[in-house]
DOLO-329821 format. One record per residue (C-alpha): residue number from 1; residue in one letter; x, y, z. Coordinates in Angstrom, 1 decimal. Example, Ala and Ser with C-alpha at 12.3 -4.5 7.8 and 13.67 -1.06 7.14 Angstrom:
BEGIN
n; res; u; v; w
1; A; 12.3; -4.5; 7.8
2; S; 13.7; -1.1; 7.1
END
This chain:
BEGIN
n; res; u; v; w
1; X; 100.4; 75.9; 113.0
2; X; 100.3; 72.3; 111.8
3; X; 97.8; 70.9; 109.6
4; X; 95.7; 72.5; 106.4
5; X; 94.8; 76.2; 106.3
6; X; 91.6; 74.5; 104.9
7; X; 90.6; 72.5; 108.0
8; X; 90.2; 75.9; 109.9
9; X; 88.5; 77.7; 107.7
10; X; 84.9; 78.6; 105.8
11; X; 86.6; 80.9; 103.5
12; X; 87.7; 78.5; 100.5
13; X; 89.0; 78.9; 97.1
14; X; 90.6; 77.2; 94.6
15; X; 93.8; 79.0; 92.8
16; X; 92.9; 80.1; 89.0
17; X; 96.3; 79.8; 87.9
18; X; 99.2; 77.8; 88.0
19; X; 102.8; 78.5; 89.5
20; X; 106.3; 77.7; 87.3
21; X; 108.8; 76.1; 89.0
22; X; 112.5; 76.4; 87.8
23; X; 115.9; 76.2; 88.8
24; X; 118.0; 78.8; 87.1
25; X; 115.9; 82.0; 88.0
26; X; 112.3; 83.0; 87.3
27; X; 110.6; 86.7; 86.6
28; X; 106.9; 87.4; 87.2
29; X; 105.2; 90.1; 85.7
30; X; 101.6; 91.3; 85.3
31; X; 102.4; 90.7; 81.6
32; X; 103.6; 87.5; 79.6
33; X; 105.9; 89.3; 77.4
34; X; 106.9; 91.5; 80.0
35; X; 107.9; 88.4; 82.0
36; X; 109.6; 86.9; 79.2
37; X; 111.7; 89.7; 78.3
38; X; 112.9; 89.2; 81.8
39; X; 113.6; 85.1; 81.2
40; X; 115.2; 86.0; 77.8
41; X; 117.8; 88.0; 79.7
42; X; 118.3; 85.2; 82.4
43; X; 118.7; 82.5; 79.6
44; X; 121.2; 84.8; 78.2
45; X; 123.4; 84.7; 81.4
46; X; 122.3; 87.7; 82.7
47; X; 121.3; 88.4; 86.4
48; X; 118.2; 89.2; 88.3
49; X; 119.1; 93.1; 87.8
50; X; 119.3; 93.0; 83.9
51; X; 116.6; 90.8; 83.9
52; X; 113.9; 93.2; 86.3
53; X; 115.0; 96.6; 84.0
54; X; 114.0; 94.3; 80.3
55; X; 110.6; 93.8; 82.2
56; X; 110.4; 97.1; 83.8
57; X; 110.8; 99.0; 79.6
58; X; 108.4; 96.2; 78.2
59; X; 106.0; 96.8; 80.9
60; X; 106.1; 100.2; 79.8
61; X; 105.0; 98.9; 76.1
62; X; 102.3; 96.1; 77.1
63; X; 100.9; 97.7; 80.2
64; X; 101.1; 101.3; 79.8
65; X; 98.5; 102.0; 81.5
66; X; 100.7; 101.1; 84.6
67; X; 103.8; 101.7; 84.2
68; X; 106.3; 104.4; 82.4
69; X; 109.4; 106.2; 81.9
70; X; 107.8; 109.5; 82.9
71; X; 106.6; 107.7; 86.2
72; X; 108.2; 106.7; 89.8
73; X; 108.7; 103.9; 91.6
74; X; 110.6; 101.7; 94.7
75; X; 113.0; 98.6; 94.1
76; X; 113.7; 95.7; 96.6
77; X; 117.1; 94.8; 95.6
78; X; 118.8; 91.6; 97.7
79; X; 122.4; 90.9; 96.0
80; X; 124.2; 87.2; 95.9
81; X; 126.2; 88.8; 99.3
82; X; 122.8; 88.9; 101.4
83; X; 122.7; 92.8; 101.5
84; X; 119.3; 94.5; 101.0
85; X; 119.0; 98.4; 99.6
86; X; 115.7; 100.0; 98.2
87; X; 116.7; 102.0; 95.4
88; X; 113.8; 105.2; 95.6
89; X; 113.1; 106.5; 92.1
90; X; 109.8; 108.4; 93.1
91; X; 108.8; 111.5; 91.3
92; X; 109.1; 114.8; 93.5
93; X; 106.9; 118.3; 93.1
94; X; 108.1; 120.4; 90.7
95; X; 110.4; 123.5; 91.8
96; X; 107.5; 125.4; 90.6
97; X; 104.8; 124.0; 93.0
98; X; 103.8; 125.8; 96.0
99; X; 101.4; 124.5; 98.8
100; X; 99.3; 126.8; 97.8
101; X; 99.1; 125.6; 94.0
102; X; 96.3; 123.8; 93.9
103; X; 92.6; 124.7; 95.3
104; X; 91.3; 122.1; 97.5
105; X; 87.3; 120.9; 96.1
106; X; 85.1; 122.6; 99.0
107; X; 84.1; 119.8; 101.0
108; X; 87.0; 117.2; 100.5
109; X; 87.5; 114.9; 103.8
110; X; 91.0; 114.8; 105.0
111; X; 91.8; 111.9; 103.2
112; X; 90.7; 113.2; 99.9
113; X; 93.4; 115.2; 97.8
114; X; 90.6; 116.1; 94.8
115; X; 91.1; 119.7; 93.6
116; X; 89.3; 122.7; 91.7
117; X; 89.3; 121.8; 88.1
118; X; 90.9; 118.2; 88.8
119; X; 94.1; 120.1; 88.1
120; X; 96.3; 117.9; 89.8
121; X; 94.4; 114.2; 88.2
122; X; 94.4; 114.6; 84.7
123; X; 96.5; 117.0; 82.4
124; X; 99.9; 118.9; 82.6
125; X; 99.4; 120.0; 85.6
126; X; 99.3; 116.7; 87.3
127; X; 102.4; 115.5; 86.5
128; X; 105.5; 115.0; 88.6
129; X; 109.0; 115.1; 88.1
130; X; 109.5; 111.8; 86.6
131; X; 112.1; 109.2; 88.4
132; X; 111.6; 105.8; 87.0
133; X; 113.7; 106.2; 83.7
134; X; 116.8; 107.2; 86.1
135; X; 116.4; 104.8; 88.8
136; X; 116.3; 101.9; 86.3
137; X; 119.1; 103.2; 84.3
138; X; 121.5; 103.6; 87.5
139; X; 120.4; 100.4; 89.0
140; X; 121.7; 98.6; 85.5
141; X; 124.8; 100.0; 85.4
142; X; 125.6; 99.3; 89.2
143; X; 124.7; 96.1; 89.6
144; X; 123.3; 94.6; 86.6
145; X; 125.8; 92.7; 83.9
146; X; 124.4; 93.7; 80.3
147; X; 124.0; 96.8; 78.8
148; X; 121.2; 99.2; 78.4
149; X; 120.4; 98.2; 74.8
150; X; 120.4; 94.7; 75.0
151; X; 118.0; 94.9; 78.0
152; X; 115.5; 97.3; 76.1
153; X; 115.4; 94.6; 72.8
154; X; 112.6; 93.4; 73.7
155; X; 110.6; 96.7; 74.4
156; X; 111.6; 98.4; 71.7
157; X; 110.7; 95.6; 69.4
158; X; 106.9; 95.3; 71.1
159; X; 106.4; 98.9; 70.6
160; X; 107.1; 99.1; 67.0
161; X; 105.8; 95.1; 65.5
162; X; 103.2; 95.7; 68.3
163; X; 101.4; 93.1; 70.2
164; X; 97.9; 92.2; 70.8
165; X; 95.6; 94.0; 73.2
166; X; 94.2; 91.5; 76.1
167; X; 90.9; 92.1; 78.0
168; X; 92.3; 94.1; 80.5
169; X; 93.5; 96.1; 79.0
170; X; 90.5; 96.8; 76.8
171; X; 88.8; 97.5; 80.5
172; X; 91.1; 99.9; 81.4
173; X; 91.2; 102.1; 78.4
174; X; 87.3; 101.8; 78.5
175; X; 87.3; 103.2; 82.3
176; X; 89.5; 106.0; 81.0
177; X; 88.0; 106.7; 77.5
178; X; 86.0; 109.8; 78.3
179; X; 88.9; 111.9; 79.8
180; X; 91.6; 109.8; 77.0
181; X; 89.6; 111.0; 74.2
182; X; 90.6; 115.2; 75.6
183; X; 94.6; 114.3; 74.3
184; X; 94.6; 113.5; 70.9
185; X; 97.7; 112.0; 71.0
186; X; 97.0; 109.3; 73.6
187; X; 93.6; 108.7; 71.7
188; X; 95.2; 107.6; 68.1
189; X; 96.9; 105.0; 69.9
190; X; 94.6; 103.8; 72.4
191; X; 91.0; 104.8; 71.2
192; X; 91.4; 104.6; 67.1
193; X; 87.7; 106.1; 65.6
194; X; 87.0; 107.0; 69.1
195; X; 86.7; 103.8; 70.5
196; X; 88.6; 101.3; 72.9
197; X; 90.9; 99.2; 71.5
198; X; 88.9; 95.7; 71.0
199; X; 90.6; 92.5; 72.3
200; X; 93.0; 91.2; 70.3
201; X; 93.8; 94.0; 68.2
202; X; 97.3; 95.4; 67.8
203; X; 98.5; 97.9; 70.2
204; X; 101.5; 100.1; 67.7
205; X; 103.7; 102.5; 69.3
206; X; 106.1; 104.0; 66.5
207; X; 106.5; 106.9; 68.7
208; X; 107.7; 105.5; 71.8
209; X; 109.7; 102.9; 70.0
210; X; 112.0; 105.8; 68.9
211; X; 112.1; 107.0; 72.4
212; X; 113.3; 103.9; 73.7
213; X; 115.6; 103.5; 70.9
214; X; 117.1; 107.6; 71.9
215; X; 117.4; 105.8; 75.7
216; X; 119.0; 102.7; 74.4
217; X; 121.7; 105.0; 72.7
218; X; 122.2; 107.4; 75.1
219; X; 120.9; 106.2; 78.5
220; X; 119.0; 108.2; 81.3
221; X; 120.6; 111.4; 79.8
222; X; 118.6; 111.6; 77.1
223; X; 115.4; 112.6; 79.1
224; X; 117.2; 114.4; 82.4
225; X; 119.6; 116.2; 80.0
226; X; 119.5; 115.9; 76.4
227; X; 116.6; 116.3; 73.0
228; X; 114.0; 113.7; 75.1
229; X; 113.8; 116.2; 78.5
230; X; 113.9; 119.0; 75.7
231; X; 110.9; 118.1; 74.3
232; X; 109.0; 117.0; 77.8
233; X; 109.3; 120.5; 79.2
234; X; 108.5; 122.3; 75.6
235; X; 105.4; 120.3; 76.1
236; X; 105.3; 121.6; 79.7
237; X; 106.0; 125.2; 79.3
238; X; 103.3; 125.2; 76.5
239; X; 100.5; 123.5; 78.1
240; X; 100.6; 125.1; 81.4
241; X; 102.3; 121.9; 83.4
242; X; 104.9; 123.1; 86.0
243; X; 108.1; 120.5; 84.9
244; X; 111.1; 122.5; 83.8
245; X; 114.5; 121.6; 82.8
246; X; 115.9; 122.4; 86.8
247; X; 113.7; 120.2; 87.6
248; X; 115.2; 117.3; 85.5
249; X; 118.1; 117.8; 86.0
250; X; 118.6; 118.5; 89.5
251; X; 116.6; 115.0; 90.3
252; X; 118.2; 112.4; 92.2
253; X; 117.3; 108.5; 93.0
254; X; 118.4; 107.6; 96.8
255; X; 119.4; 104.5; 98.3
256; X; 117.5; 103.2; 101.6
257; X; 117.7; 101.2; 104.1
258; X; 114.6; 98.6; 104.3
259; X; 112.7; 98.8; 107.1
260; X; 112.8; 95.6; 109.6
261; X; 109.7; 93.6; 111.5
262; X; 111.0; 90.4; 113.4
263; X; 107.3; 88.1; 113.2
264; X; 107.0; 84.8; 114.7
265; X; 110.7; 84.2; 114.2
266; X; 110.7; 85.3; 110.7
267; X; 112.1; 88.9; 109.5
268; X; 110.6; 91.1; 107.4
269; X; 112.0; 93.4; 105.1
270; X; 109.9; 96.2; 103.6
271; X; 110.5; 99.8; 102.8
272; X; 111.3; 102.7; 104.4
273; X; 109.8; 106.6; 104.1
274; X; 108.8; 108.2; 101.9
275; X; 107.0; 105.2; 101.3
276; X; 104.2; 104.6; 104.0
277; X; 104.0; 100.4; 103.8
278; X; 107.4; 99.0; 105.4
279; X; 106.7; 101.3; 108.9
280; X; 102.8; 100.2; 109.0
281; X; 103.1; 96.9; 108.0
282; X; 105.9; 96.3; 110.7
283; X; 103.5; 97.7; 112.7
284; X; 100.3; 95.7; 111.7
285; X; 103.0; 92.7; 112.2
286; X; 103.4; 93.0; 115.7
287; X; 100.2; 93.8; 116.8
288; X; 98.5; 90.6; 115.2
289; X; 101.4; 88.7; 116.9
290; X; 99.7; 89.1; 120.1
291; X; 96.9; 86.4; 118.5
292; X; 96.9; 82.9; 117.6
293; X; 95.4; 84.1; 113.9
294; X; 96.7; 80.4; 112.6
295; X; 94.3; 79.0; 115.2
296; X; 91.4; 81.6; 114.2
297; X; 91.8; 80.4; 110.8
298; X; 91.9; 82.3; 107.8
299; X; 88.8; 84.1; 106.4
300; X; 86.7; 83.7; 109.5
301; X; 85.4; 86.5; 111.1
302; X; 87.5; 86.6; 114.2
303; X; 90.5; 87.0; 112.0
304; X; 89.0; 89.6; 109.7
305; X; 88.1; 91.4; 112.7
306; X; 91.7; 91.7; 114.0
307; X; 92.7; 92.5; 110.7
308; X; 90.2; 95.4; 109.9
309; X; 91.1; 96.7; 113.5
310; X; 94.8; 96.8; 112.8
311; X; 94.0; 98.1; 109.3
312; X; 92.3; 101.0; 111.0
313; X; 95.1; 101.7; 113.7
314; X; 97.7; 101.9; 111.1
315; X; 95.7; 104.1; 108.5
316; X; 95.3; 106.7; 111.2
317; X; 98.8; 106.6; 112.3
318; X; 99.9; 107.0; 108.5
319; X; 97.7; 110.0; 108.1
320; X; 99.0; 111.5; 111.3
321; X; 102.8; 110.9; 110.2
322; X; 104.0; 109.3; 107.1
323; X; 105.7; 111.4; 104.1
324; X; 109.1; 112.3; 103.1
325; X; 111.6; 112.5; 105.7
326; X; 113.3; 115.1; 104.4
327; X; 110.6; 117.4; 105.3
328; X; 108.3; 115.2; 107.8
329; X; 110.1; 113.7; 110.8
330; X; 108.2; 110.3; 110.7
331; X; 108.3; 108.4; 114.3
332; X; 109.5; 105.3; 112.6
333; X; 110.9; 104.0; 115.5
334; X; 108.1; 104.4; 117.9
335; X; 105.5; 103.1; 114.9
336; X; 107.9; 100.1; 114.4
337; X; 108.5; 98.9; 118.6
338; X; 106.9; 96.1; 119.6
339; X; 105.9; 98.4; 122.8
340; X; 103.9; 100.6; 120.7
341; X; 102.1; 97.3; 119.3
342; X; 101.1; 96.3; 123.0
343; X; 99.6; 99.3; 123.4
344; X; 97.6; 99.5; 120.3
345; X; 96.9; 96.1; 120.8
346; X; 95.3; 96.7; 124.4
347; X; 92.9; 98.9; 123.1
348; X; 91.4; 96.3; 120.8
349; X; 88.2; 94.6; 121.5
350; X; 87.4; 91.6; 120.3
351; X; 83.6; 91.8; 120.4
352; X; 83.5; 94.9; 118.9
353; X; 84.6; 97.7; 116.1
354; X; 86.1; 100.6; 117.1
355; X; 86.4; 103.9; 115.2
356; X; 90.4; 104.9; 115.8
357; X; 92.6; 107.8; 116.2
358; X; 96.3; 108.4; 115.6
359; X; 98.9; 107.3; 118.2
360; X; 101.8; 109.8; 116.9
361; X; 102.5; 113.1; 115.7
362; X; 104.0; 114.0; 112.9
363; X; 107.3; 115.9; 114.5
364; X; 107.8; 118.9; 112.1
365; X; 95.9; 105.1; 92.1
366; X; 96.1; 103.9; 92.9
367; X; 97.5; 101.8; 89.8
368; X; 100.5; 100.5; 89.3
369; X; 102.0; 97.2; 88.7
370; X; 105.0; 95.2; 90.3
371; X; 107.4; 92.6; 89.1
372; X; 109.6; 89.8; 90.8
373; X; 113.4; 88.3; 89.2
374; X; 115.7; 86.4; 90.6
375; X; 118.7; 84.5; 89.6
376; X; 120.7; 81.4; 90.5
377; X; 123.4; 83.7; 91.9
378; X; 121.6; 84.6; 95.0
379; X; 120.4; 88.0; 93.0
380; X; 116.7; 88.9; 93.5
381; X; 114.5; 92.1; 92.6
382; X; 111.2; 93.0; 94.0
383; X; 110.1; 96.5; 92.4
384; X; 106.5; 98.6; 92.6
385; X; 106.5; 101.1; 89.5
386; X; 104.1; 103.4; 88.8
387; X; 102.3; 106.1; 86.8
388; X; 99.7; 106.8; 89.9
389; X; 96.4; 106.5; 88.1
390; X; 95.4; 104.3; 85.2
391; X; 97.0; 106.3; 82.3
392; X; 98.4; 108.8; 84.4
393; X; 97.6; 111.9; 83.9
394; X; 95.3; 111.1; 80.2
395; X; 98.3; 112.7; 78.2
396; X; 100.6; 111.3; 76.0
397; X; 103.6; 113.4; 75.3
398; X; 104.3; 114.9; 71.6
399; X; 107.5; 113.7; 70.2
400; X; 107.8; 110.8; 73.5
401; X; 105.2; 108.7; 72.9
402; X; 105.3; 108.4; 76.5
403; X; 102.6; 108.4; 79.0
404; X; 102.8; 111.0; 81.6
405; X; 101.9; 110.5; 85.6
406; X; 99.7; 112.1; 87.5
407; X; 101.7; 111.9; 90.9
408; X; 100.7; 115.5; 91.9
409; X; 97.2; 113.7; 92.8
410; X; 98.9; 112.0; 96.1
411; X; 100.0; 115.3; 97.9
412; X; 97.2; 117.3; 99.8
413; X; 96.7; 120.5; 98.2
414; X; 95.7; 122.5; 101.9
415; X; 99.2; 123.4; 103.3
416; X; 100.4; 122.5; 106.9
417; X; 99.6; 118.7; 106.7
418; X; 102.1; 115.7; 106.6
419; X; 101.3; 115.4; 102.8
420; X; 101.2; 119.2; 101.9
421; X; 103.1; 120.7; 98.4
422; X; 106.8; 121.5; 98.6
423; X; 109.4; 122.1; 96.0
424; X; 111.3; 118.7; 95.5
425; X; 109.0; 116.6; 97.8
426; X; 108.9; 113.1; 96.9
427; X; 105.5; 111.3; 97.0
428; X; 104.2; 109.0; 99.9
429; X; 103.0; 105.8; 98.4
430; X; 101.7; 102.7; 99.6
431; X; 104.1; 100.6; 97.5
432; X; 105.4; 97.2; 99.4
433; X; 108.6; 95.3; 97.6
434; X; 108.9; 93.2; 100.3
435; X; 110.9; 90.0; 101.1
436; X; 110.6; 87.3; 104.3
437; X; 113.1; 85.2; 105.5
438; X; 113.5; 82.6; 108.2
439; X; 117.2; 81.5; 109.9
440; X; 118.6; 84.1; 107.8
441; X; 117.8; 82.9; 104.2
442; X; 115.2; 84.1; 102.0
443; X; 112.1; 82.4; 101.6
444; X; 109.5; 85.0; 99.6
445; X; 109.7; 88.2; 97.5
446; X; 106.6; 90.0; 96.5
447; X; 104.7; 92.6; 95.9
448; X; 101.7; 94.1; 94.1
449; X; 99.9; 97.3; 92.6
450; X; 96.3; 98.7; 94.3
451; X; 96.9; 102.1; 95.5
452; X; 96.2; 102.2; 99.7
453; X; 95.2; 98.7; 99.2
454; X; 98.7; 97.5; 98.6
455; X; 100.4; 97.2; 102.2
456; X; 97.3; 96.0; 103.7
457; X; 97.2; 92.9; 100.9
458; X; 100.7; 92.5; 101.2
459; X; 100.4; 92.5; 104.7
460; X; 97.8; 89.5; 104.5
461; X; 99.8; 87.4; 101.7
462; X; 102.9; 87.5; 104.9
463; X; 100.2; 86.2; 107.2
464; X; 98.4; 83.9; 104.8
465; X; 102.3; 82.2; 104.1
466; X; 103.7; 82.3; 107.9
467; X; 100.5; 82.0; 109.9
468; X; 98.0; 79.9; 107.7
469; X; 100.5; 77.9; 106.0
470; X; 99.5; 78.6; 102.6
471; X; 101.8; 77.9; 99.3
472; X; 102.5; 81.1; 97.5
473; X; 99.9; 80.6; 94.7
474; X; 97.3; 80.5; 96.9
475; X; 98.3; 83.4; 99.1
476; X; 98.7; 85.5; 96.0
477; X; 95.3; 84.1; 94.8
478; X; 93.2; 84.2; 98.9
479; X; 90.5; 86.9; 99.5
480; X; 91.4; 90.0; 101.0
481; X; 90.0; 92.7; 102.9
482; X; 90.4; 96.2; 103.3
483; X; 89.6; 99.4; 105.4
484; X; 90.7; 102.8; 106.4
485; X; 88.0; 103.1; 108.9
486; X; 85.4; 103.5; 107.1
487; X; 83.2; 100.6; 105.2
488; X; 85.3; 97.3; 106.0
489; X; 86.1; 96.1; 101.9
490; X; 85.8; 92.1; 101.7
491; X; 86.3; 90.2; 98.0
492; X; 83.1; 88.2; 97.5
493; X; 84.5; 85.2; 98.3
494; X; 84.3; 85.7; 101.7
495; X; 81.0; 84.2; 101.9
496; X; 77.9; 85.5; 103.5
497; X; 77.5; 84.0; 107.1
498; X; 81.2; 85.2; 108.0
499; X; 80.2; 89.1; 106.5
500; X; 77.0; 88.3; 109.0
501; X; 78.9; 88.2; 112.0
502; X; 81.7; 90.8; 110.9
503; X; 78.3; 93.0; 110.7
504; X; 77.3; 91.7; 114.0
505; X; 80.7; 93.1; 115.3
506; X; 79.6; 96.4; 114.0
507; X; 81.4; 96.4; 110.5
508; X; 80.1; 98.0; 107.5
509; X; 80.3; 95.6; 105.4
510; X; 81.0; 95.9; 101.7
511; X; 81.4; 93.1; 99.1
512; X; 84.0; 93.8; 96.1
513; X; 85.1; 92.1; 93.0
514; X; 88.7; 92.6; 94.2
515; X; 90.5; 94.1; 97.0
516; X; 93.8; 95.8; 95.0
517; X; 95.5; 94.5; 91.9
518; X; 97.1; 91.1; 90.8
519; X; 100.0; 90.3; 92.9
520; X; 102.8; 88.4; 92.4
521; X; 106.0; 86.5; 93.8
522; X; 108.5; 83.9; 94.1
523; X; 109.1; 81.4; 96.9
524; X; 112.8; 79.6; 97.3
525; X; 113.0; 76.4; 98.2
526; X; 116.0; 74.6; 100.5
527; X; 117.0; 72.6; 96.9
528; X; 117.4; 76.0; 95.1
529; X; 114.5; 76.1; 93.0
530; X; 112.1; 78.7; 92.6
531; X; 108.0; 78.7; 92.5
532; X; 106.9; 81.9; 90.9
533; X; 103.2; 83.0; 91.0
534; X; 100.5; 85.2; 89.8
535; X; 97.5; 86.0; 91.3
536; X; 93.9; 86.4; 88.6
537; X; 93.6; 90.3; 89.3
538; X; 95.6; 90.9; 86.4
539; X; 97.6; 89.4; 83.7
540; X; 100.4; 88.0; 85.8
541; X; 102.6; 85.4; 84.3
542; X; 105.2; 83.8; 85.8
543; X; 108.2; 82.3; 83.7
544; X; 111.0; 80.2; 84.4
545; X; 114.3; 79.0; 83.6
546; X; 115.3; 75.8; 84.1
547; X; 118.1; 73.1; 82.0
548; X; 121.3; 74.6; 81.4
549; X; 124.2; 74.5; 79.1
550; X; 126.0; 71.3; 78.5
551; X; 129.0; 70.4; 80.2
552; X; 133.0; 71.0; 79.0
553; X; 133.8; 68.3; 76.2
554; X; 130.1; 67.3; 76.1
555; X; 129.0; 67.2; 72.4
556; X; 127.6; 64.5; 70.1
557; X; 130.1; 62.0; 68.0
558; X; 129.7; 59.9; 65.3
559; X; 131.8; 56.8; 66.3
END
């Protein structure tokens, strides 16, 4: 579609942030110092590997709320060769864990996992068999360049000197204080006198600095085998979680295959099962290709209208089929075909919503944050790493210093269903890594954190860059929308004549601050730079490296 997205539109904005450009590689984080532990690695002639695992541990320091080593998580990697492989690190049920562990609240819709006691949301018993530590750890060694310890520097010096708290993360421990101030060890850090930590002041981690420091000396071991796993399932055995040392030591990352969508001549790569967003946003893909949506213009309501429809379609497909496919045969195939997409796409009326059932069978939050690296190799990393919920499960870990997760809350506690309990079950998440290219090279990585909202944003930031024509900053930074079938989500700049006639359409319509969290992303250019971008849902910073080092037998002389 020629022209400016603008000139078809009465959905504006203007971007709140800037993008970096560079030349030498760039890392984007939801955190500055996260995304300059990242840079600090690429100035030191590391890769895009080396440079994603420095950002992954400080993101662990400066947004813990996020992001930990007792967490899960899914990495994009694309290597200098071209080749693409998500590395899974999610957390699986405990060995303990029956489908019958938890008692479902009397009452709960299909869609909502909330249990007796909120047994598995906050506390011990929430917690998952943690992945993250050993997914980054493996990744480093295989295909990063610097060791373990130089990489964690930078979080182990945060944690102990400390850093300053920003807003957000004032809001965040303010949502959580009530259950935060239950654990008295995640309170003395992050509610001191029991209050929130106030803006600016120093966020101290003694604790979790000598943790990293154990990890730095002694790798991934130290938790799945040695004294830091020791003390995790002390805590567990103690407290009534489920986590014991089988557990840890019988986990394993896998490698994947990403999951392909061929749109408008571009390709998409996302990931594959366990996680849900690769197969439905492949999906989503070629249904809307059926539509001239660069001619409907972004943000009007025709195009929210297709959007919410094909939002719909693939939320009852995942809810039918989508989970682990080592214990749920998921029709990727079928969900993927641009056959199935006709059909789907038949059924849609344009005049009108339509409440939507699944088209497939199975045949047998909500919080996380997402980084971007990449190198002037050719090495890039997209990654989605989680804790679940903000803080997890509420706990801190004696002895760690470590945040726990509270993964249990995404499996349905009834048995028989797609998402029910089983020993070793990994968790179905929403998480989308995901990269676009066009002619075979690679034009944008990104990703972001939000829960069920994260493929469908994701999803929109592919159209707003290949359908509207948008630069990266502002599809990072455009309104979204959301909906599972239920009230249709729109960010309140989408303004109020175009949620008139969504309404006319027979939407519920319901204006948010935000629709998922702060995404972010590079774009590569056919000169070899690199735009990296942050969106204003979070603290996302983008930082680049550009220059270089002088050339051989360059150097100053006095004559």
């Amino acid at each position: 579609m020629s022209g400016n997205w603008r000139d078809r539109t009465t959905t504006t904005f203007d971007c709140q942030k800037m993008p970096a450009v560079s030349s030498r590689g760039m890392v984007v984080s939801n955190h500055p110092l996260a995304s300059s532990a990242g840079a600090e690695m690429l100035a030191a002639g590391g890769n895009a590997i080396d440079a994603a695992i420095a950002t992954l541990f400080t993101l662990t320091v400066v947004e813990p709320m996020m992001v930990g080593i007792i967490g899960g998580g899914m990495a994009h990697i694309r290597l200098a060769d071209g080749s693409h492989r998500f590395i899974d690190g999610q957390s699986t049920a405990p060995s303990a864990v029956r489908d019958t562990t938890y008692t479902s609240k009397p009452g709960s819709a299909h869609d909502v996992f909330d249990t007796v006691g909120n047994e598995n949301l906050n506390g011990p018993k929430a917690v998952a068999v943690p992945g993250s530590l050993k997914a980054w750890c493996e990744t480093l060694h295989r295909f990063g360049t610097m060791s373990l310890a130089d990489v964690m520097q930078p979080a182990i010096k945060h944690a102990a000197r400390g850093y300053a708290a920003t807003p957000y993360l004032h809001e965040c421990i303010s949502e959580c204080a009530d259950e935060m101030r239950k654990d008295r060890t995640i309170a003395a850090i992050f509610l001191p006198g029991g209050e929130p930590l106030k803006v600016g002041e120093r966020v101290v981690q003694a604790e979790y600095a000598d943790t990293l420091r154990t990890i730095a000396d002694h790798g991934e071991k130290a938790l799945y085998e040695g004294s830091l796993g020791d003390i995790l399932v002390d805590y567990m055995e103690k407290s009534g979680g489920f986590i014991r040392r089988n557990d840890l030591t019988g986990y394993k990352t896998v490698e994947r295959q990403p999951i392909r969508a061929d749109y408008r001549g571009w390709t998409i790569l996302g990931p594959p099962p366990p996680a849900a967003s690769g197969v439905h946003i492949a999906q989503m893909l070629n249904i809307l290709e059926g539509y001239d949506i660069g001619a409907l213009g972004f943000g009007t309501s025709e195009t929210i209208h297709y959007l919410a429809e094909v939002l719909k379609i693939a939320f009852a497909d995942r809810a039918a089929a989508s989970g682990d496919p080592d214990y749920v045969g998921v029709p990727v195939e079928k969900l993927t075909s641009k056959a199935y997409a006709e059909e789907r796409r038949r059924a849609i009326d344009p005049a009108r919503a339509q409440t939507w059932g699944a088209g497939v069978s199975q045949l047998e939050g909500a919080h996380t944050t997402h980084m971007t690296a990449a190198d002037a190799f050719g090495n890039v990393v997209a990654t989605t790493q989680t804790i679940n919920n903000l803080f997890g499960a509420k706990i801190m870990i004696p002895g760690l210093g470590a945040i726990a997760n509270n993964y249990m809350n995404l499996f349905d506690p009834r048995p028989g269903h797609a998402l029910s309990l089983a020993p070793g079950k990994r968790v179905t998440t929403s998480m989308s890594p995901m990269m676009a290219l066009k002619g075979g090279k690679l034009r944008y990585a990104l990703g972001l954190p939000g829960g069920k909202r994260i493929f469908p944003s994701a999803m929109q930031a592919l159209v707003n860059l290949i359908d509207h024509g948008m630069s990266l900053q502002e599809a990072v930074e455009a309104p979204r929308v959301w909906t599972e079938g239920n009230a249709l989500e729109v960010e309140q700049t989408v303004p109020e004549n175009v949620r008139a006639k969504l309404t006319g359409l027979g939407h519920t319509v319901l204006p948010v601050a935000t629709v998922a969290g702060g995404m972010n992303g590079i774009a590569f250019h056919d000169d070899g730079t690199m735009t990296g971008a942050a969106c204003w849902r979070a603290d996302g910073t983008p930082v680049g490296i550009s220059g270089g080092l002088a050339g051989s037998g360059i150097r100053f002389r006095l004559a």
